[in-house]
Residue, then its C-alpha position, 0 to 999 in steps of 0.5 A: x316334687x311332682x314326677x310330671x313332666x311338660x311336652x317340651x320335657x319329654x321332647x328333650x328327654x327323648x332327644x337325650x335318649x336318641x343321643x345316648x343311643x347314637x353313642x352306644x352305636x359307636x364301636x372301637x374296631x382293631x386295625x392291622x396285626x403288627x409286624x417284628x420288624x422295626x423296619x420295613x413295617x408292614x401292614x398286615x389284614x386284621x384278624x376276624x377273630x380279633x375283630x370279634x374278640x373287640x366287638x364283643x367287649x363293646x363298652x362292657x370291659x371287664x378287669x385285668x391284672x398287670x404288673x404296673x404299680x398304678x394307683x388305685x384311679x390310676x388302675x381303674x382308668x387303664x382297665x377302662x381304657x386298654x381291657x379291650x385290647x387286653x381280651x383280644x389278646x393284643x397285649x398280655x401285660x401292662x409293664x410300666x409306664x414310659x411318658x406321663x403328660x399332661x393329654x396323655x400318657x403312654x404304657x410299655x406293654x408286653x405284646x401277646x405271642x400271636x403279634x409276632x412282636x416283643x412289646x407294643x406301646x399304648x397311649x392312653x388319654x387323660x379323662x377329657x375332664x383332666x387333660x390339658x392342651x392350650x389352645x386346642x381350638x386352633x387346631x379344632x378350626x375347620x377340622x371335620x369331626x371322626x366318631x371312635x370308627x373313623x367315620x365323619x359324625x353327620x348327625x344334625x344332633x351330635x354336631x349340634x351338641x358338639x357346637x354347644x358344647x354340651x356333656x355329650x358333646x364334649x364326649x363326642x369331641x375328645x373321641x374325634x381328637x382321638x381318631x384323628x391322631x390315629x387317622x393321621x398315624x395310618x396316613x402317614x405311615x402307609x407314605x413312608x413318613x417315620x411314624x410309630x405303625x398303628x395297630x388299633x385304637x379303642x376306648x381312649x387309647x391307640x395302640x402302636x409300635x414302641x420304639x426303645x427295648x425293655x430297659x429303656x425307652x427312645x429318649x426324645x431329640x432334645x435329650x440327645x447329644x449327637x455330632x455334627x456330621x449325625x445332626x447334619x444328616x438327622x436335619x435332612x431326614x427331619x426335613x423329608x418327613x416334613x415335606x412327605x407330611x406335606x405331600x400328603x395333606x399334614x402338618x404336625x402341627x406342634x413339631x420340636x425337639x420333644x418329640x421327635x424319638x431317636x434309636x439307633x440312629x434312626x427319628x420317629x416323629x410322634x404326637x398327632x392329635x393336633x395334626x392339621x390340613x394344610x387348607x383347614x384354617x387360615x392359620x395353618x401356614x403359620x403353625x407349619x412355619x413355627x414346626x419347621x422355625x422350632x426344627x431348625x432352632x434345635x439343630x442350629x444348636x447343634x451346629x446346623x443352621x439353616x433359613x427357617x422361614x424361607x425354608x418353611x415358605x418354599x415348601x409350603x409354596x412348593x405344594x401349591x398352598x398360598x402363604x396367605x389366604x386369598x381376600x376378596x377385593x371387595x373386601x379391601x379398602x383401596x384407600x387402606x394402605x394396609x389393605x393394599x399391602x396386603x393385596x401386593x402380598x396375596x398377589x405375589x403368591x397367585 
C-alpha cells in the first residue's frame, strides 16, 4: 500500500486537522457557586479557583470512585462525563442514579462542603451514538448552534460539517443541544420561571439544584395525586410559567405531566435541550399549542378543565407572535380557494 499522498489528500488532512484543533479549543467553563436555599435562589460569582480548577482538566480527566454500583460502561461514561466537576470540588460523591432515559440520565450527587448545599444533581447525556430523541430536527430548525461555551459556532468549516453531518459535525451538534438546555436553564431561572438553578455544564453533562432529599427524589406530576382545590391552584402556576417562558423568548417545547417535578407543593419544569424561540421555525406555534393542549389534559383529569387551544392562542397573540406565519402574496393563488383562506387567516392576526 503506497504512504503517498495526492494534493487533494493532504488539503483534506489538513483541513481535518484545523478541525480537530477548533475542537481541542473548546472549553467547558463552571458557571455560579450554588446556594442552600431552595428558594429565593441566588446566583452567586464563580469561584477563580474553581474556574482554574476546570480549566486545567480540559479534556484530560482523570478517575474518580463513587459509591454508585454502575456497570462497567456505565463507570467509564461518568468519569468521562462528570471527573471535571469531581476535581473542582463541585460534588464528592456520585450516590446513585434517580432517572434513566433514553437522552440522558440524572445522578443524585453528594455536594462537596464549599457549595453550602446538600446534594446537586447532574444530568449526563447518552453518548450521541445512543441517544434517542424523535424528530430532534424540528427543534433543530432555525435554531443557531452553541460550541460547549456557549458561544455561537461561526466557523464556515464546523458549520459546514455540521450541515453535512459528518463525525465532527455531529460531535459539534450534540454539544450545541447541550449548551442549549443549560443556555435556556440560566435564562429561565434569572426570570423567575421554577426551573432547576444551573450551576455548571461540562463534557456532556449539567450540573443543577436537585429537587427531592436523600430517600427520595421529586416524583413528576403524573404520579401525583392531588385534590381539587391543589390541582386548581398547581394549573395556575403552571400557566404563569408558561407565559413567563413566553415573556422571555422559550417555549418548552415538549411540556407534560412528565416533567413537570412536585415537592412539598411546589412545580419544577425540567428537560430544556429541545426549548425553542418562538420565532425560529414556522412550527413553533404548534409545538407551543400541544405544551399547553398536553397541560391542561392532565389537570382536566384532575378535574380542572380549561379551553387549551384558546388558552394557547391568547397567549401566544398576547406577546405578539402570529398563529401563523405571514405569506407573501405573491406567493398565494387568488384562484386558489385555499390560498385565500389562508390569506383571511393570516389576515386576521396582523
Amino acid at each position: 500500500m503506497s504512504n503517498r499522498f495526492n494534493n487533494e489528500q493532504i488539503e483534506q488532512l489538513e483541513s481535518l486537522e484545523e478541525l480537530s484543533a477548533l475542537a481541542a479549543r473548546v472549553r467547558h467553563v463552571p458557571h455560579t457557586r450554588p446556594s442552600r436555599a431552595h428558594k429565593p435562589r441566588p446566583i452567586a460569582a464563580p469561584q477563580p479557583e474553581r474556574l482554574a480548577a476546570l480549566a486545567e482538566q480540559n479534556d484530560d480527566r482523570g478517575s474518580f470512585d463513587f459509591t454508585y454500583k454502575a456497570s462497567r460502561y456505565e463507570r467509564g461514561w461518568l468519569t468521562d462525563s462528570l471527573g471535571g466537576f469531581f476535581e473542582a470540588h463541585w460534588f464528592d460523591d456520585v450516590l446513585r442514579m434517580v432517572k434513566g432515559g433514553k437522552e440522558a440520565s440524572v445522578y443524585l450527587c453528594q455536594a462537596n462542603p464549599t457549595t453550602h448545599s446538600d446534594y446537586l444533581a447532574a444530568k449526563v447525556y447518552r453518548p450521541r451514538q445512543f441517544r434517542n430523541l424523535k424528530n430532534d430536527h424540528l427543534y433543530r430548525e432555525g435554531r443557531i448552534n452553541l460550541d460547549a461555551n456557549g458561544h455561537v459556532i461561526k466557523d464556515g468549516r464546523a458549520n459546514h460539517a455540521m450541515a453535512k453531518k459528518t463525525e465532527f459535525g455531529m460531535e459539534l451538534l450534540h454539544t450545541s443541544w447541550v449548551e442549549h438546555e443549560f443556555l435556556t436553564l440560566e435564562v429561565l431561572h434569572k426570570a423567575g420561571v421554577d426551573v432547576p438553578l444551573p450551576y455548571m455544564r461540562g463534557n456532556n453533562a449539567i450540573l443543577m439544584g436537585y429537587i427531592g432529599d436523600l430517600d427520595l427524589p421529586a416524583p413528576a406530576l403524573i404520579d401525583v395525586e392531588l385534590t381539587h382545590s391543589e390541582a386548581r391552584q398547581l394549573f395556575q402556576r403552571v400557566l404563569h410559567n408558561i407565559e413567563l417562558m413566553l415573556a422571555n423568548d422559550r417555549i418548552h417545547g415538549d411540556l407534560s405531566a412528565f416533567n413537570i417535578l412536585y415537592w412539598d407543593g411546589d412545580i419544577t419544569l425540567i428537560d430544556f435541550p429541545q426549548a425553542m424561540h418562538p420565532d425560529q421555525s414556522p412550527n413553533t406555534y404548534r409545538i407551543f399549542e400541544r405544551d399547553v393542549t398536553r397541560v391542561c389534559e392532565y389537570f382536566a383529569g384532575q378535574g380542572v378543565h380549561s379551553k387549551p387551544q384558546k388558552l394557547a392562542s391568547d397567549l401566544w397573540t398576547g406577546y405578539e407572535h402570529r398563529l401563523f406565519p405571514e405569506v407573501d402574496p405573491h406567493f398565494l393563488d387568488d384562484q386558489s380557494e385555499e390560498d385565500r383562506r389562508y390569506w383571511e387567516r393570516q389576515s386576521k392576526t396582523r
